[in-house]
N, C-alpha and C positions, 0 to 999 in steps of 0.2 A: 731260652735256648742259647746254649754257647754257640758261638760262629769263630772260624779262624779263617782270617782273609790273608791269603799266599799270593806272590809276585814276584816279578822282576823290580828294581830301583825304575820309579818315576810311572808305574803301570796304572795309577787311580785308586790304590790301596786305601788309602786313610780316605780321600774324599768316596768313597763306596761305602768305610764305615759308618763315617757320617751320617749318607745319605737314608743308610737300612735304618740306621739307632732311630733318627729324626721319622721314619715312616711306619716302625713300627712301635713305639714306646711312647711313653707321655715323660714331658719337662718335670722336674730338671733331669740329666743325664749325668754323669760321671764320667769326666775324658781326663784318664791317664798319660800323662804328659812323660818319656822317659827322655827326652834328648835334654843337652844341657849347652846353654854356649861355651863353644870352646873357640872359634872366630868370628869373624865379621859374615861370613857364608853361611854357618848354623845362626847368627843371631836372626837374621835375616827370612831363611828357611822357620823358624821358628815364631817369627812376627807373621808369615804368610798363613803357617797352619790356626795361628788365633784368629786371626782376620776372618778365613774361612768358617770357622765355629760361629764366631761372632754373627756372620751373616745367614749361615743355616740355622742357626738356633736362639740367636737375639740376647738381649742384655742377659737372662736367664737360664737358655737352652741348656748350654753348656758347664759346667762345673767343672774347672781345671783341678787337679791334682798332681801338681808339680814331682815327681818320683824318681829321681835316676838309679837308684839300685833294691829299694827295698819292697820287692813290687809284693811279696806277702800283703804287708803292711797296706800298702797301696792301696790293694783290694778289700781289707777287712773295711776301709775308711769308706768306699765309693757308693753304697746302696746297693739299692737291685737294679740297677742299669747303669752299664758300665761301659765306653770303649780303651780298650788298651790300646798306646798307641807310642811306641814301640818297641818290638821284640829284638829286632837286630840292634836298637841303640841301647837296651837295657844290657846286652851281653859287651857288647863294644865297652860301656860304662864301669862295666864287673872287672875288665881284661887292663883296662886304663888305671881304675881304683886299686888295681892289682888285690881283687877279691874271688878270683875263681875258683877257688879253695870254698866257696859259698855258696857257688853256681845251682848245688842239684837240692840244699835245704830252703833256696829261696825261691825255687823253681815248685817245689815240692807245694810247699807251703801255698806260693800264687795257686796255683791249681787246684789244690783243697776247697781253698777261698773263693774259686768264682761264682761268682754272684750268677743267678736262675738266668739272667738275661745280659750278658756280656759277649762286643765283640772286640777279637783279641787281633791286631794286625802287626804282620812280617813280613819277612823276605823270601823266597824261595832260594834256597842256595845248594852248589853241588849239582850246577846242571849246566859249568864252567870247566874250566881247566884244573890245575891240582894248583893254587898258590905257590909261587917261588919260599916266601918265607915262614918261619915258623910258626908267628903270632900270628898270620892271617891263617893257616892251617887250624890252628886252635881255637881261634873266632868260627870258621866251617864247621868245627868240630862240635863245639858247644852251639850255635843255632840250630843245625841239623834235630841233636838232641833235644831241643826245647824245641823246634817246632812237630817234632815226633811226638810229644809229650801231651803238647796241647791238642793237638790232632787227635789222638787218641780221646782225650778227654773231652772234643766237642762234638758236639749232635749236629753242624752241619760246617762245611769245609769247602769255601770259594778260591777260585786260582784266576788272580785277574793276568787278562793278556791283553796289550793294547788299549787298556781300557777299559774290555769288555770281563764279565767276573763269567768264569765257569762252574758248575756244579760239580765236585767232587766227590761232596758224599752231604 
């Protein structure tokens, strides 16, 4: 079953993937990693989400797959269980790497490739103001898309609020 878990920043997103991957699948797992340090606040955020894994899934639960743009790729590597983890920093990644010109063959491509049992987590965005500037516009622009994409393409669709995950579809 593909699953895409939507949200607000900081709503329980990734620890909910976590928790479904760890309750319904057997070890090892496949956790796509898209963030990458770029300061001392992502290294940090980034040392917290291993920790995490580390302690839900143990020296083996978990399988990192370090990715920040080639999430095709990503996925052909990760088996039949997979959490992607994440959508909003894979497009932030694409915008930075200045490869947006690659956005819908590598979007394309992941989505082909997901594996029977992958959950795939994002942001909910466009339920804010209109951005003052261009490049945040085009960031809303391209998630929107990708998370339309993958949505489309999963068989069930969580909207965490609070913490709490609702059913969608």
């Amino acid at each position: 079953m593909i699953t895409l878990i939507t949200g607000g920043i900081k709503s329980g997103k990734s620890g909910r993937a976590l928790r479904v991957a760890r309750e319904e699948w057997p070890f090892p797992i496949s956790f796509i990693a898209t963030a990458q340090v770029t300061d001392e606040e992502m290294r940090l955020r980034i040392q917290r989400h291993r920790e995490e894994r580390a302690r839900l899934g143990g020296m083996e639960g978990f399988v990192t797959i370090e990715e920040p743009l080639e999430l095709g790729e990503a996925i052909s590597r990760a088996g039949d269980y997979a959490v992607v983890d994440c959508i909003p920093m894979w497009v932030n990644n694409l915008i930075y790497h200045r490869r947006e010109d690659d956005f819908s063959g590598i979007l394309a491509s992941f989505i082909r490739g997901l594996c029977r049992n992958c959950i795939v987590v994002t942001n909910e965005t466009g339920m804010g103001n209109v951005p003052f500037d261009e490049t945040t516009r085009r960031y809303n622009v391209l998630l929107a898309e990708a998370n339309r994409k993958i949505a489309e393409a999963s068989d069930r669709v969580e909207l965490m609020v609070s913490g709490i995950p609702l059913r969608i579809k």
